[in-house]
SERO-4910 file (N, C-alpha, C, O; in steps of 0.05 Angstrom, whole numbers):
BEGIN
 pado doro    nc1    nc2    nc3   cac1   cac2   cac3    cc1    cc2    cc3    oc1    oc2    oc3
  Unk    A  -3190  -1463    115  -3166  -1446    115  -3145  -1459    133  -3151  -1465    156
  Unk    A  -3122  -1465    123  -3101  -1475    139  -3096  -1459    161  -3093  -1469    183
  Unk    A  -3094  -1429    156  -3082  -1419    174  -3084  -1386    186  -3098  -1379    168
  Unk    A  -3081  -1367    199  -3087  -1347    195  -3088  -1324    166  -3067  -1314    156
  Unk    A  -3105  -1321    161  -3092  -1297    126  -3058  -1271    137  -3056  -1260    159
  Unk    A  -3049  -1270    127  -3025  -1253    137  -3025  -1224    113  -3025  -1224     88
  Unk    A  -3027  -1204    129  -3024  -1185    107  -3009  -1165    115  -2986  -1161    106
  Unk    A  -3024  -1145    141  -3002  -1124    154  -2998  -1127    187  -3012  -1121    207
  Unk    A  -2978  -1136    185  -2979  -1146    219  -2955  -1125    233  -2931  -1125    230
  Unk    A  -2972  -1106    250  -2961  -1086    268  -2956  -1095    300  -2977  -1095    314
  Unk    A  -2933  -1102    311  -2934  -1118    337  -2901  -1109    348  -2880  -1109    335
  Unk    A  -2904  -1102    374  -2881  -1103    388  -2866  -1133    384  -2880  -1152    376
  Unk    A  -2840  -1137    389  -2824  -1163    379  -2810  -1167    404  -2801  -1150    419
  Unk    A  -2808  -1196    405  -2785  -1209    421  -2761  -1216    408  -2759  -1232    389
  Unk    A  -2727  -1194    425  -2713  -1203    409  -2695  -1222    425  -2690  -1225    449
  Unk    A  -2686  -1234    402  -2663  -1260    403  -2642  -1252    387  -2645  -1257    363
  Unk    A  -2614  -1237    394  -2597  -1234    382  -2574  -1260    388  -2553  -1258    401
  Unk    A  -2582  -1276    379  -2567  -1301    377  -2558  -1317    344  -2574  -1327    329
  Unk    A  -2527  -1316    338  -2527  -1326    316  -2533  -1356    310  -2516  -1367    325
  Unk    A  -2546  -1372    299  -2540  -1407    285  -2561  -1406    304  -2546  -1400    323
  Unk    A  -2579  -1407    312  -2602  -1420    329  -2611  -1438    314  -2617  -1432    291
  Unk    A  -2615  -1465    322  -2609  -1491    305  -2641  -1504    315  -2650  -1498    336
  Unk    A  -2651  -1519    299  -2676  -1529    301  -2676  -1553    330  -2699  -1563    335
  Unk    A  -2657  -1561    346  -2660  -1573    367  -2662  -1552    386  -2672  -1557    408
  Unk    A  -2655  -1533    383  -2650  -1511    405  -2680  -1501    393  -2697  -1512    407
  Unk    A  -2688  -1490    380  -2720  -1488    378  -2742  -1497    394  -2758  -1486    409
  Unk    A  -2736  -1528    380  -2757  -1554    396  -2732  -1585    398  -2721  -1599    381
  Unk    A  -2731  -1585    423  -2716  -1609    429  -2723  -1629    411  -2741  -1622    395
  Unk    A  -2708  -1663    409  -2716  -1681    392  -2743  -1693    419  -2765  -1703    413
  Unk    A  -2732  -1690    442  -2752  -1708    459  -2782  -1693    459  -2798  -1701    476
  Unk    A  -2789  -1674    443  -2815  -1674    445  -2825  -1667    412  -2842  -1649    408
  Unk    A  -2818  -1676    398  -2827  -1690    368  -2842  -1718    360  -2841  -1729    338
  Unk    A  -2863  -1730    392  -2871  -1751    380  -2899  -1742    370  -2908  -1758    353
  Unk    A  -2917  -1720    376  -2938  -1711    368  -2940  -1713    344  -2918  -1713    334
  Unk    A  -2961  -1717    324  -2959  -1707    298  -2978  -1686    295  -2980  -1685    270
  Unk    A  -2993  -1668    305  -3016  -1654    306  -3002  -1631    315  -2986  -1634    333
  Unk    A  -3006  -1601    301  -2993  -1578    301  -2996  -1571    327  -2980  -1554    335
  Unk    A  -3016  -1579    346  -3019  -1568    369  -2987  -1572    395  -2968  -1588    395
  Unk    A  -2995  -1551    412  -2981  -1560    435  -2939  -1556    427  -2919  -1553    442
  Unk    A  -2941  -1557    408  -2908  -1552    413  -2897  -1526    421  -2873  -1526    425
  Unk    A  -2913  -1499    425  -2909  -1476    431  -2899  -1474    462  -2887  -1454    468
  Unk    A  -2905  -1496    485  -2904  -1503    500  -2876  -1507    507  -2868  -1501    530
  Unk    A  -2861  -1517    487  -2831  -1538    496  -2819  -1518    474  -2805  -1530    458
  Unk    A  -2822  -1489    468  -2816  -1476    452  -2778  -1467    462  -2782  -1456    484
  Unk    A  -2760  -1467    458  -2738  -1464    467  -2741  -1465    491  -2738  -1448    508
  Unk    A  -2751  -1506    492  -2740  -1511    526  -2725  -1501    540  -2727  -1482    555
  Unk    A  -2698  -1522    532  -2678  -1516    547  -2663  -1489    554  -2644  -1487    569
  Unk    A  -2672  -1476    545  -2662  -1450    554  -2678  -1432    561  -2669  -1410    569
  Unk    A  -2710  -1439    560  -2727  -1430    580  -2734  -1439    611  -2742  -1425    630
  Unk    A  -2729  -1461    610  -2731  -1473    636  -2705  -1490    651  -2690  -1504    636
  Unk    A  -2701  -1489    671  -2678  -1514    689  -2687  -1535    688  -2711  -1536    682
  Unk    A  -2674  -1557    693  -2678  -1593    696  -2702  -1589    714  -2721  -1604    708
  Unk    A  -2706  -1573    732  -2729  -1581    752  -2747  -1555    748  -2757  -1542    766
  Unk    A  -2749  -1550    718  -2780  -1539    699  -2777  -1506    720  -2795  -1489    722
  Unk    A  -2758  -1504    730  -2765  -1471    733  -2761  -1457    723  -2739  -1459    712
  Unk    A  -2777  -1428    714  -2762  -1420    686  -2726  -1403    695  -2715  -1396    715
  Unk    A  -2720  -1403    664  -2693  -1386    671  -2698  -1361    667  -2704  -1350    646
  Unk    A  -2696  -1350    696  -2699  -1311    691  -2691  -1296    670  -2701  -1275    661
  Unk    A  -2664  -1311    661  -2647  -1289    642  -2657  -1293    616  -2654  -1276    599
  Unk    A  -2669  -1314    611  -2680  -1316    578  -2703  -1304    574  -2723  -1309    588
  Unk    A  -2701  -1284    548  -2723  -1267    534  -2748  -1277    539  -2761  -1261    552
  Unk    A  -2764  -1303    534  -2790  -1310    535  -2792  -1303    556  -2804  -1281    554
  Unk    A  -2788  -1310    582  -2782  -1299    612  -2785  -1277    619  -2795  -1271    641
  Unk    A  -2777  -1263    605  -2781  -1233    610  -2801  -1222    607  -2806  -1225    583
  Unk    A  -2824  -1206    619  -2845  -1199    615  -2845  -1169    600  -2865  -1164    587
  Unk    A  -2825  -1152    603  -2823  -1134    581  -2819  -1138    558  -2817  -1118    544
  Unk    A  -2817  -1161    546  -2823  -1167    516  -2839  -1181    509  -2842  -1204    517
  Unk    A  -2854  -1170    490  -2876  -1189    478  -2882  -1183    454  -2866  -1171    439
  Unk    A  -2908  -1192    447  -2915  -1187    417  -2908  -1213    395  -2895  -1232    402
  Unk    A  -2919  -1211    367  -2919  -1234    347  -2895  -1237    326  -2896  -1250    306
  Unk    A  -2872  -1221    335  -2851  -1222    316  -2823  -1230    334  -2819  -1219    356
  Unk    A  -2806  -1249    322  -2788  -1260    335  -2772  -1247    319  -2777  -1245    295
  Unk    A  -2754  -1240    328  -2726  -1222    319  -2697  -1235    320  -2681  -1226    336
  Unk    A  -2690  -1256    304  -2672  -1279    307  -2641  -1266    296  -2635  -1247    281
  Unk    A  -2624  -1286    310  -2595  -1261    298  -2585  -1276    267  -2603  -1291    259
  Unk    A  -2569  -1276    254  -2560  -1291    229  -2562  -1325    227  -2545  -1337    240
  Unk    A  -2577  -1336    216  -2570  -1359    208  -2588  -1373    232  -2580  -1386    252
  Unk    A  -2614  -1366    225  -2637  -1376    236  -2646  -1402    233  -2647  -1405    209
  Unk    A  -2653  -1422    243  -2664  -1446    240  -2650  -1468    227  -2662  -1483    212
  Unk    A  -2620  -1470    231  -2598  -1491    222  -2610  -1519    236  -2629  -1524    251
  Unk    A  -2585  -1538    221  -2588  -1554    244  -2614  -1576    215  -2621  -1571    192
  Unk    A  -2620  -1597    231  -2645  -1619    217  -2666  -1603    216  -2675  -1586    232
  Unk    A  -2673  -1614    192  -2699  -1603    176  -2726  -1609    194  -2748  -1608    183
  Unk    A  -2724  -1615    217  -2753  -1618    224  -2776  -1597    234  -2777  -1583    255
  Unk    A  -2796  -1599    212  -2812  -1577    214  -2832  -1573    237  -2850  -1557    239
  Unk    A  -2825  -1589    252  -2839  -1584    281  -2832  -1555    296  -2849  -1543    308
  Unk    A  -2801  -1544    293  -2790  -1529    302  -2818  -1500    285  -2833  -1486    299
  Unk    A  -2818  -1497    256  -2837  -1475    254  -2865  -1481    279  -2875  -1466    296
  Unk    A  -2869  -1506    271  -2891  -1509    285  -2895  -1490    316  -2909  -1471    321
  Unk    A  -2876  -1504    331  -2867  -1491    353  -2870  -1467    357  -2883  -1461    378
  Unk    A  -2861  -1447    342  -2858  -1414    339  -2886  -1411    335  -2895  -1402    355
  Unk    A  -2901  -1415    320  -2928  -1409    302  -2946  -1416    328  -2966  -1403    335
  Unk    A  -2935  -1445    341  -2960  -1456    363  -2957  -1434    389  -2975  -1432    405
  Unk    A  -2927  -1416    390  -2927  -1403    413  -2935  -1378    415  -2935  -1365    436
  Unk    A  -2947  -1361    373  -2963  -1348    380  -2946  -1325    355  -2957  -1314    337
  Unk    A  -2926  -1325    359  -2915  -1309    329  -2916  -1319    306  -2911  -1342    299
  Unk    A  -2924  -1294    292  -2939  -1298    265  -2913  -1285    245  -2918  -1281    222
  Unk    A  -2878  -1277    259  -2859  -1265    237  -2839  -1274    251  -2837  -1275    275
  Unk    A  -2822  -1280    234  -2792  -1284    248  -2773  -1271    230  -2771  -1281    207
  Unk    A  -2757  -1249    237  -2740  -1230    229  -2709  -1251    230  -2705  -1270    245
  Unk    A  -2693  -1242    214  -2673  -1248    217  -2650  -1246    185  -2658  -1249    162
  Unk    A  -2622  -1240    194  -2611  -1238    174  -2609  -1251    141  -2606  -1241    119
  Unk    A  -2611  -1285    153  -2608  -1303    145  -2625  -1330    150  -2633  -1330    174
  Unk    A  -2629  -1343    141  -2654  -1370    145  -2636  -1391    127  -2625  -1387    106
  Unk    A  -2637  -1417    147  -2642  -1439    138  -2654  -1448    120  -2677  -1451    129
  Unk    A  -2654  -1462     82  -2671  -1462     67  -2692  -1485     85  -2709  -1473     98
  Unk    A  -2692  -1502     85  -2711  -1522    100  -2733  -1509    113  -2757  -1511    108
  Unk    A  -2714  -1491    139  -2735  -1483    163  -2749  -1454    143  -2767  -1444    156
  Unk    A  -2745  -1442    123  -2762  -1421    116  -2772  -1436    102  -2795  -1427    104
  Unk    A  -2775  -1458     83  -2797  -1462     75  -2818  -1483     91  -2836  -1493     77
  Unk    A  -2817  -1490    117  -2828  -1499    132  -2849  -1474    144  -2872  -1475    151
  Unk    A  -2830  -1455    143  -2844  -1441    162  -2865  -1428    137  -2887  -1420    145
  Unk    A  -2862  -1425    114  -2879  -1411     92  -2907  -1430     89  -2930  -1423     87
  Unk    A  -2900  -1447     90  -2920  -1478     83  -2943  -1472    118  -2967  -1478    118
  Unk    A  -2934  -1464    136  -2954  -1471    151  -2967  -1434    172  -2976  -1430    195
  Unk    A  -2960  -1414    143  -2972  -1391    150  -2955  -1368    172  -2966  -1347    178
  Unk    A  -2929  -1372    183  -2905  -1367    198  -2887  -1354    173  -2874  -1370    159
  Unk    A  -2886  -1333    168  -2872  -1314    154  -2843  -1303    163  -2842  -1284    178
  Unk    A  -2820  -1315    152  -2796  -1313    151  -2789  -1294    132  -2790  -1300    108
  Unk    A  -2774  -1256    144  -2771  -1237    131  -2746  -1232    137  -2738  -1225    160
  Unk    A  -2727  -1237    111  -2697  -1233    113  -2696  -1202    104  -2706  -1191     84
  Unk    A  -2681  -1191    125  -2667  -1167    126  -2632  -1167    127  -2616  -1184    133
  Unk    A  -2629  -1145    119  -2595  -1142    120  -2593  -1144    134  -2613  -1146    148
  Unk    A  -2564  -1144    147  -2547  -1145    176  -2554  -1114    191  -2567  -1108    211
  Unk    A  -2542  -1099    174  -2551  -1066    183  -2578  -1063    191  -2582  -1044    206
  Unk    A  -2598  -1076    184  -2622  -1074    181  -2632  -1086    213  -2646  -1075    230
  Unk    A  -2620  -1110    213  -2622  -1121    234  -2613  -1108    263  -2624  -1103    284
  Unk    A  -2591  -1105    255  -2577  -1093    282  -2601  -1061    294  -2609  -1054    316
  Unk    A  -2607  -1051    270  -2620  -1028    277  -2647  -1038    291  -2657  -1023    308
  Unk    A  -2658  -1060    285  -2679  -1071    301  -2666  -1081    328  -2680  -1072    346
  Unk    A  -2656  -1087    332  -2645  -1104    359  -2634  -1078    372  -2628  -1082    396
  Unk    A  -2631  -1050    364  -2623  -1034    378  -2648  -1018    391  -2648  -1014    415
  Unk    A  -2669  -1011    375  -2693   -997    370  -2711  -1009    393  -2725   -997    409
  Unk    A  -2706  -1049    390  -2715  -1061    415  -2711  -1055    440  -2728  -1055    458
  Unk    A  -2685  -1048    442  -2663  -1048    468  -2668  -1019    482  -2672  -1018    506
  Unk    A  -2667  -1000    468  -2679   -981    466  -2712   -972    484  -2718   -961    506
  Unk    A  -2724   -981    466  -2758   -984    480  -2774  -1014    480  -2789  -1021    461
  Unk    A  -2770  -1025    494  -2779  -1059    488  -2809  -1056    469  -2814  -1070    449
  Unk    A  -2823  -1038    480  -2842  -1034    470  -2848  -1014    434  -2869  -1007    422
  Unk    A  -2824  -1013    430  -2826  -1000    399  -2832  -1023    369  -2817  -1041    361
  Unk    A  -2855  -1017    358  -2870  -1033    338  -2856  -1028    317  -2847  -1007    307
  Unk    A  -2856  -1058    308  -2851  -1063    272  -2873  -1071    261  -2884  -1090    272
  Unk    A  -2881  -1062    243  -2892  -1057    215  -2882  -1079    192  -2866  -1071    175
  Unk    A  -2891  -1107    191  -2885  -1119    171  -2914  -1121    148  -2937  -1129    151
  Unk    A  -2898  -1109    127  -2928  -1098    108  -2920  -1130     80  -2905  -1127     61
  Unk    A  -2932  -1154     86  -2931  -1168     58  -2944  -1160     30  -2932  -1167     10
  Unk    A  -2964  -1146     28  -2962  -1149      0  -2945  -1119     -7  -2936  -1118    -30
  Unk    A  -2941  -1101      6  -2911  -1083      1  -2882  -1100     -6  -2866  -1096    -24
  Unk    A  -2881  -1121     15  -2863  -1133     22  -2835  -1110     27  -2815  -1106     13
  Unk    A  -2845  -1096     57  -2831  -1078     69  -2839  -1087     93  -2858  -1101    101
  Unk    A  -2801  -1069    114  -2808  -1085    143  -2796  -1057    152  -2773  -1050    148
  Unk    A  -2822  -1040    170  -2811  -1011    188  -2812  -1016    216  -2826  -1027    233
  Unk    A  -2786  -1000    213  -2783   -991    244  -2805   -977    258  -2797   -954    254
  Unk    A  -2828   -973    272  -2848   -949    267  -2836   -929    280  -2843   -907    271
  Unk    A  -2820   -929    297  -2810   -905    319  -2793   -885    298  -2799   -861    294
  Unk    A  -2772   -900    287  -2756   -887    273  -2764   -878    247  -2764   -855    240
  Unk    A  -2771   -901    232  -2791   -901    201  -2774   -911    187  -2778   -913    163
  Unk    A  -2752   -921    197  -2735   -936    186  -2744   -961    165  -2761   -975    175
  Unk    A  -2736   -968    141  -2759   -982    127  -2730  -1005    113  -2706  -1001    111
  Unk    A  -2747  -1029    105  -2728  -1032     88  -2750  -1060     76  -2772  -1066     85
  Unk    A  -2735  -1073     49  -2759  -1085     30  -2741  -1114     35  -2718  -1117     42
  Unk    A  -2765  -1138     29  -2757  -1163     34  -2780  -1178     13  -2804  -1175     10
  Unk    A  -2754  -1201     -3  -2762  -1210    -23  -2779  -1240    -11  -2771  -1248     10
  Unk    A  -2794  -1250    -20  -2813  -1270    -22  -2826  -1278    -52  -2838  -1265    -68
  Unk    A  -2817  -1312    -50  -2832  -1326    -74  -2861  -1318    -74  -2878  -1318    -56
  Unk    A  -2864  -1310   -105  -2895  -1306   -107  -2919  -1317   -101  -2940  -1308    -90
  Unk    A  -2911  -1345   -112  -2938  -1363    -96  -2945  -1362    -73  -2968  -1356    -67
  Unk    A  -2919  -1370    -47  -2922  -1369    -28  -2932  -1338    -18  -2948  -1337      1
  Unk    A  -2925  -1319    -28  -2944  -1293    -17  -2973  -1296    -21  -2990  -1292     -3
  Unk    A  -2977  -1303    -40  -3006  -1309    -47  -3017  -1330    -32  -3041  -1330    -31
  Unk    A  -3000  -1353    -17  -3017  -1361     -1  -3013  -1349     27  -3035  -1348     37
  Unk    A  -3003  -1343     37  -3000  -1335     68  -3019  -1307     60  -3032  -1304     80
  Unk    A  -3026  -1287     44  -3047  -1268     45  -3070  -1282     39  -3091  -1270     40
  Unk    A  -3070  -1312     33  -3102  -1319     35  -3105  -1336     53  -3128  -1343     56
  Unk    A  -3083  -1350     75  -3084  -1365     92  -3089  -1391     80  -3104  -1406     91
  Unk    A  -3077  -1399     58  -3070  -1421     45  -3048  -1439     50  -3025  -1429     54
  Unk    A  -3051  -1473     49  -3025  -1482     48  -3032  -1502     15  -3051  -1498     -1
  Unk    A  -3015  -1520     13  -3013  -1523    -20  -3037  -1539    -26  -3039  -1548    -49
  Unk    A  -3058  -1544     -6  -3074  -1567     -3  -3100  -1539     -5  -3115  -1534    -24
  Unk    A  -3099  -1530     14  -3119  -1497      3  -3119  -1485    -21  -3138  -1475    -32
  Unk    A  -3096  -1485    -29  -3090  -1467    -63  -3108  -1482    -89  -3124  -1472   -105
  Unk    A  -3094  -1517    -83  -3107  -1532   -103  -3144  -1530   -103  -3158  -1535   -123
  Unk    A  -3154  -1522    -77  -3186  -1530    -79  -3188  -1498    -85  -3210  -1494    -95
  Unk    A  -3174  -1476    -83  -3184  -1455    -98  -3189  -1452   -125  -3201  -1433   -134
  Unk    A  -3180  -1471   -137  -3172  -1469   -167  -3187  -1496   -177  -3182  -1504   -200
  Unk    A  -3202  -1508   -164  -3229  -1540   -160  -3241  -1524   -188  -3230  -1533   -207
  Unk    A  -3254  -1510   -193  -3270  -1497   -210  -3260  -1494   -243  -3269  -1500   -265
  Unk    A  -3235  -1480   -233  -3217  -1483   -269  -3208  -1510   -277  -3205  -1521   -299
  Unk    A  -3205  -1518   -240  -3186  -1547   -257  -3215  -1567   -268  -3214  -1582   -287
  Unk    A  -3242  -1560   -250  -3260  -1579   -267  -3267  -1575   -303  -3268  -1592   -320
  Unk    A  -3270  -1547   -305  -3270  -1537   -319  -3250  -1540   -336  -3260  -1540   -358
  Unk    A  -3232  -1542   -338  -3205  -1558   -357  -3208  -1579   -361  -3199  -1583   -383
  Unk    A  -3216  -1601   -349  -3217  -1627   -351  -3238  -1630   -362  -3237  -1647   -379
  Unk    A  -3263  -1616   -359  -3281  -1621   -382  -3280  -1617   -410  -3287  -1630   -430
  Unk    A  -3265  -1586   -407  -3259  -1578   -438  -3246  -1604   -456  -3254  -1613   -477
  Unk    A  -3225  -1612   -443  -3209  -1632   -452  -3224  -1662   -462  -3211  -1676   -478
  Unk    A  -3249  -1672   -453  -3251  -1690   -450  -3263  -1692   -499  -3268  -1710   -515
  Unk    A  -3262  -1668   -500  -3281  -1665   -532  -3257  -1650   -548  -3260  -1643   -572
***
């Protein structure tokens, strides 16, 4: 299995009401020489988690110990900026399994689909009512239901629906990436190739 199975994930969220958050601001370029998914969760929005001399910065969300949980709450126009998919990596290696936001970068959502990190576009209204709901009770849970493909507020019940390519649902509920899908289907495809051979 590539990756965790994703189906109903209920978790308090960290929010980031920041618009264009750009894939260097994610994961710097200076720590992209790894090639192994591990460890980038670490250098996860360096620079604005830590000072030149690695202390963290009080005022930034990760920092804050009243927020936590597996869902990142991003403001419009999420993951701009170069396509490098280290940046999903990053998010996924630091432990969230959803990233909310108005809008996505095509690149960085299908980066982030390919390695089990579920990108759920909501309206603006939709949004703001989460970033309020946060602000509100740090501790108030969203409800992202994939095979509904609905995302609730639980406090309020506030609900709203978010579209996803089919295949890719089908693999993030089986914890598939395109290399898992193909050996699920080892059996028909032998099975076809035999038929064919007469």
């Amino acid at each position: 299995m590539a990756y965790d199975k994703f189906t109903v994930l209920t978790s308090t969220a960290v929010p980031l009401p920041i618009e264009n958050v750009d894939t260097d601001q994610i994961i710097p370029a200076r720590f992209l020489k790894a090639t192994e998914r591990k460890g980038f969760g670490d250098n996860l929005f360096r620079d604005w988690r830590y000072n030149s001399d690695d202390t963290p910065k009080q005022d930034f969300v990760l920092n804050n110990s009243i927020y936590s949980g597996k869902i990142l709450v991003g403001g419009k126009n999420f993951g701009s900026g170069s396509s490098r998919e280290h940046a999903a990596w990053a998010i996924y290696d630091y432990g969230f399994r959803c990233v909310i936001s108005s809008f996505f970068a095509d690149i960085f959502k299908g980066n982030s689909l390919n390695i089990g990190l579920l990108p759920v576009t909501v309206s603006e209204a939709f949004l703001d009512k989460i970033f309020r709901a946060i602000e509100a009770d740090p501790l108030t849970e969203i409800e992202v239901n994939l095979p509904e493909q609905t995302v609730t507020i639980r406090a309020t019940g506030d609900q709203e629906s978010f579209d996803i390519n089919g295949y890719k649902k089908h693999n993030m509920m089986n914890g598939f990436d395109d290399i898992d899908y193909l050996q699920s289907m080892k059996q028909d495809i032998t099975a076809f190739a035999d038929k064919s051979l007469y």
